[in-house]
N, C-alpha and C positions, 0 to 999 in steps of 0.2 A: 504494500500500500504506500501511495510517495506522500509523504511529510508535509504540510501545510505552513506556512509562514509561522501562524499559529503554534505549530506541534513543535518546530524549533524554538521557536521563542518561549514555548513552555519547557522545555526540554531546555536549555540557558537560566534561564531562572531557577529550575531546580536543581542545575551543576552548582549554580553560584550559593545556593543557600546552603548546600551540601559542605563546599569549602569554609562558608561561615560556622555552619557546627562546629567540623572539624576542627579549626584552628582559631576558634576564636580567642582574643579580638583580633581581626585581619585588617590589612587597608584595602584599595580597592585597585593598589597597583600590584600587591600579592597575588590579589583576586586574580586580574587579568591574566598572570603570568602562568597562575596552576590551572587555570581551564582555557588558556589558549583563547579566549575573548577580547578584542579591543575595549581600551580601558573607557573609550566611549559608550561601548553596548554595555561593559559590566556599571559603569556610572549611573544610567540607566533603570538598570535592573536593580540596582542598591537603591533608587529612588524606590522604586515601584515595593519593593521587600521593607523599607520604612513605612509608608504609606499605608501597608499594612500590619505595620506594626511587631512583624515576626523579628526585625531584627532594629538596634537601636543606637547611636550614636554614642564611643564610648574615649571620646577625648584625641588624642595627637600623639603621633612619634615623630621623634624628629629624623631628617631625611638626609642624605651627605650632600650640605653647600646647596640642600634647596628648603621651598616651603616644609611646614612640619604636612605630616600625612595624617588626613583623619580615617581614624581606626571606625570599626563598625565591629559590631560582636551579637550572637543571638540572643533577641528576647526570650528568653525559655520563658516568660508566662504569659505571652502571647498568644496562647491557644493550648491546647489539648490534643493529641492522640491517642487512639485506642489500635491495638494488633491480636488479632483474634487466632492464637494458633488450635487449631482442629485435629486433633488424630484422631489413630483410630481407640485411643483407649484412653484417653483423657480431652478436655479443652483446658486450654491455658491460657489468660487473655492480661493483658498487661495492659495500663495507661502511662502514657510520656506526658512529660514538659516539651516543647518545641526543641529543646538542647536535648530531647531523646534518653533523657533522665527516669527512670521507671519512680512512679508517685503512687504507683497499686498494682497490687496482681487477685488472681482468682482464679480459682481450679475448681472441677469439674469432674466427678469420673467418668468415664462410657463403661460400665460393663457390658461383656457379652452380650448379642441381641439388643442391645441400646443403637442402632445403626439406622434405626427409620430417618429418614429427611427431619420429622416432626419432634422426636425425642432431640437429636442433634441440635436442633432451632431452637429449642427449649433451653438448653445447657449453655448455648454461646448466650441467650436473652439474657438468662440469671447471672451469667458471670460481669459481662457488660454491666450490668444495672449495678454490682457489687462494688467493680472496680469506680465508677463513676461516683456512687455514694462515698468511700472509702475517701474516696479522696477532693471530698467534698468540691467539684465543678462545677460551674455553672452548664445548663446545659447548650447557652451560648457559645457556651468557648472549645467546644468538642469541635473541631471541624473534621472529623471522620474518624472511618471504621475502618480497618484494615482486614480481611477476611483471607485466611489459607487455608486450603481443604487440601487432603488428597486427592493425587488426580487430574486429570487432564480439565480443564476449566475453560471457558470462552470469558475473558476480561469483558467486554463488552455490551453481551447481554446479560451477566449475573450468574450463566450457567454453568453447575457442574455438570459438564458432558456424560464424563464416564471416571469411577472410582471403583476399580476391580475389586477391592478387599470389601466392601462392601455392595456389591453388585447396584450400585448409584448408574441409573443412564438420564443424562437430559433432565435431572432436578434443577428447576428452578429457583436456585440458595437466595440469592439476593432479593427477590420478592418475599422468599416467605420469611427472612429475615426483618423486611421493613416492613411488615404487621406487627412487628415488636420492639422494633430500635428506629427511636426517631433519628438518624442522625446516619448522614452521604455516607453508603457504603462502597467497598472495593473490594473484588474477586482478585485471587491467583492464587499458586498453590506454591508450599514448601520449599518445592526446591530453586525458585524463582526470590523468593524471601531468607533464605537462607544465603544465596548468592549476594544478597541485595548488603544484608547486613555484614557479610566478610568485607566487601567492597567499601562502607562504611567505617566499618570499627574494629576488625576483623586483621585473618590472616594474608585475608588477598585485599588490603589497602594498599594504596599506589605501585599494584602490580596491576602489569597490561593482561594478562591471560593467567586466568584460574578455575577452577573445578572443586567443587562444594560438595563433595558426598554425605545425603543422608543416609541417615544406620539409624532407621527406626523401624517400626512394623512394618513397613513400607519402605524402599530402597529408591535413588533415583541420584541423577548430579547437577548441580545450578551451575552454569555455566557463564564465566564473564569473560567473553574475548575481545580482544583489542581495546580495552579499559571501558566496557560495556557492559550491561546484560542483553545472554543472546536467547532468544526466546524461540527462533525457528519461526517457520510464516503461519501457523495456526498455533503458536503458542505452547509448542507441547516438545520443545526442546530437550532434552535431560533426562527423557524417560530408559536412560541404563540399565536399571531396575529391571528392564525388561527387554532384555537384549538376553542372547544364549549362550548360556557358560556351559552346560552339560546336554551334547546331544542324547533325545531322547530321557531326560533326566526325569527331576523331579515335577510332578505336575504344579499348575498358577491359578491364582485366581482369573489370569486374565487371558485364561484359555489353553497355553503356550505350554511346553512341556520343558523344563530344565535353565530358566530365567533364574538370573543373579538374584534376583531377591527371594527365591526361597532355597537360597542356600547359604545368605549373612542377614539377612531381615529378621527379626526376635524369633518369631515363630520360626525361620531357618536354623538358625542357633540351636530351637528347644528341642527341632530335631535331629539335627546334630548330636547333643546330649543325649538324645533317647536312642540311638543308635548306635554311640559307644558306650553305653548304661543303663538299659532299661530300666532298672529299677534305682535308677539316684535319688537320693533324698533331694538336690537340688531342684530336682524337676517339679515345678509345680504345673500342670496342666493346662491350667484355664487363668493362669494370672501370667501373661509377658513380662509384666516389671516386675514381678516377684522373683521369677527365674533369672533374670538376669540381673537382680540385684544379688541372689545369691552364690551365683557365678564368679561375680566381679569379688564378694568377700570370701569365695573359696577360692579364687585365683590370688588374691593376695597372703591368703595362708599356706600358700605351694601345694592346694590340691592336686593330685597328678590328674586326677579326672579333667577338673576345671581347665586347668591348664592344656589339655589336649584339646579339649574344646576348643579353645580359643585359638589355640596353632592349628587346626584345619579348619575353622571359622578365616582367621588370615589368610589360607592356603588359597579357599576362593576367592577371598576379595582380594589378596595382591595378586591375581590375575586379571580380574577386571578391571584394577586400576593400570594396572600393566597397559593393558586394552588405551584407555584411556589417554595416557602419556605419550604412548604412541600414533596414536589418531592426533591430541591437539596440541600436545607439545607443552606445554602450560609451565609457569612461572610455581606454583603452588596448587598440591592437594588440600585442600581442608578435610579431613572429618570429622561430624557435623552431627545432630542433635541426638537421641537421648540416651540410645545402642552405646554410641562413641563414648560420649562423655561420661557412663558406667564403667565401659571395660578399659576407657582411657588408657594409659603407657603401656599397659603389657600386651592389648590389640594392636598400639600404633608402631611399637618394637616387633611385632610377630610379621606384622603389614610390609613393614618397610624391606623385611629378611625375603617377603613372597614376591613381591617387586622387584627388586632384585635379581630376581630368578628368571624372570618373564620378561622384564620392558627392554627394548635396545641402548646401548650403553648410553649414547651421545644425549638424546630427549630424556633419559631418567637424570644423567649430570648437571641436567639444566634444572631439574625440578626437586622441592624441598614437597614433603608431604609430612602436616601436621593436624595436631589438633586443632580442634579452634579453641579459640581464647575467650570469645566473648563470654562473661560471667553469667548473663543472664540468658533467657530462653531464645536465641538467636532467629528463629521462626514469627516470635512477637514481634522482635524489634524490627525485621524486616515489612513486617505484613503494614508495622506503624509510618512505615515508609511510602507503604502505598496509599494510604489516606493523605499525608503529605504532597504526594506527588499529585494526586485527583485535587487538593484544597489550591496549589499551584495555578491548575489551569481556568480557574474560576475569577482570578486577576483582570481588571478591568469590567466586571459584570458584580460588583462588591454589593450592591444594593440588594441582591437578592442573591445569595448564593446558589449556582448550578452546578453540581457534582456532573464530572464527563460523561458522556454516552458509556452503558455501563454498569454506572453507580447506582444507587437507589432511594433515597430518602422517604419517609414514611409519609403519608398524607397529614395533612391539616390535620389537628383534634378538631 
């Protein structure tokens, strides 16, 4: 689809407010220099970002043998965001400061058979409402909702297309979300949000090309090349998860016989486990985070069971990152929410030994494959980015706010 005046110019303003997070307080000759904008368009766009109040004037440095520079730095209470992150076995939704400061959270659990459209819409309404109250906002100052589902998603219309682990076709999220949340929302999923926040705050900051693996019930890679996120032309870039590690393997939810994800995705793991130990006290069933939380404290006690798990759990996955490194060549691996951040150092030591083994010398030398850092739920903070990004293109139509083609906002009471 070719870019509108428009679609640049929102796409400029949400570089430049990006760099204001990041480094604030900036001036506006920094500005130009780290997003490649003449210091006239960023002058600009620093007007238009006052005007609204997001970011705010914070005094002068002085310059070599010229005028002093005036600094600008983010308003962080200049508005509110919300990041809706959605699994499949919890919601976890978080609210920011404009500086992307988390000011509440709220959880949620999904158990089993909790997967209807209705119950889900339920659990994202109460958490929203939670985190909103918690942290007493006005409901003025929300300027959006950031929504991440599993699953292949249409940004545009609101729709979750398709989400194999739950057999979701063509749900309409965003509508039946705004029968219950007043307030502009925004669709995409996980590994688009994931990517979004490494690129932010992350392991892949001011790298040009990286690759975001999530290692949750669900498997997949956010993809940021040439200092971008790449989304592919219907949006559904990244789906690795679903690519073929084992011909003829193990069957998928999403039809496919022997897909990377059910061979490192929790439920992968729990079989794993049950296949070199039928009978482990580790194995809890019907609880994913149980079992691999107690993976992760028998792998730190030198359980040899555990431990083997987790070396043939890396055995596939450093081959499809293998896959990976080879295909895009990338600056840095991330791995990424909640798998990862359980089985942490002795997964990403196990990873980097299968890797190794697989990728060709020259692309794996170029490439650092880590954890991510970000402390908090990195799926929130990205999805808070996409409310952000939707609150951007409403600039210039300030009297009435329009959330993009897409979004959804609830009717009038």
């Amino acid at each position: 689809m070719k870019r509108t005046s428009r679609d640049i110019r929102t796409a400029n303003r949400y570089e430049v407010l990006r760099q204001i997070i990041a480094e604030s307080p900036t001036s506006r000759q920094e500005l130009a220099a780290a997003t490649g904008l003449s210091l006239a368009t960023v002058a600009t766009l620093v007007g238009e970002l006052l005007d609204l109040r997001m970011i705010t004037e914070v005094g002068f440095e002085d310059s070599a043998g010229g005028r002093p520079r005036g600094l600008v730095a983010v308003n962080a209470s200049g508005g509110a965001l919300i990041g809706v992150d959605i699994a499949e076995t919890y919601v976890h939704v978080e609210l920011f400061d404009l500086a992307l400061n988390v000011l509440a959270r709220a959880d949620e659990d999904m158990r089993p058979g909790e997967s209807r459209p209705e119950q889900v819409v339920g659990h994202v309404a109460a958490a929203v409402g939670s985190v909103v109250a918690q942290a007493g906002v006005e409901a003025a100052r929300v300027l959006g909702v950031g929504v991440s589902v599993p699953g292949q998603v249409d940004r545009d219309s609101g729709v979750a297309e398709y989400a194999p682990n739950w057999d979701w076709h063509d749900v309409p999220l965003l509508d039946l979300l705004a029968e219950h949340i007043a307030y502009p929302l925004y669709l995409d999923n996980p590994l688009r949000a994931c990517a979004v926040a490494e690129l932010w705050f992350g392991a892949a900051r001011g790298r040009g090309d990286a690759v975001v693996v999530n290692l949750g019930t669900g498997v997949g890679a956010g993809l940021a090349l040439g200092g971008g996120l790449h989304r592919g032309v219907s949006n559904s870039a990244g789906e690795w998860g679903h690519t073929t590690l084992v011909l003829d393997g193990r069957p998928c939810h999403c039809g496919n016989h022997g897909c990377v994800e059910t061979y490192v995705g929790a439920p992968g793991i729990m079989r794993n486990l049950s296949e070199l130990d039928p009978g482990s006290a580790l194995l809890r069933p019907q609880d994913q985070t149980a079992t691999i939380d107690a993976l992760a404290r028998a792998v730190a006690g030198q359980d040899p069971v555990a431990l083997k798990v987790v070396q043939d759990t890396a055995r596939y996955l450093g081959a499809g990152i293998a896959d990976l490194i080879n295909l895009l060549n990338p600056e840095v691996v991330v791995l990424s929410s909640w798998v990862a951040a359980r089985l942490g150092e002795p997964l990403l030591d196990e990873v980097r030994r299968a890797v190794a083994r697989h990728a060709l010398r020259r692309p794996l030398a170029a490439t650092e494959i880590v954890l991510s850092p970000i402390p908090t739920d990195p799926v929130s903070l990205g999805a808070a980015t996409f409310a952000l990004e939707g609150a951007l293109q409403s600039v210039g139509q300030r009297t009435v706010r329009r959330p993009r083609a897409g979004s959804r906002t609830a009717p009038p009471a």
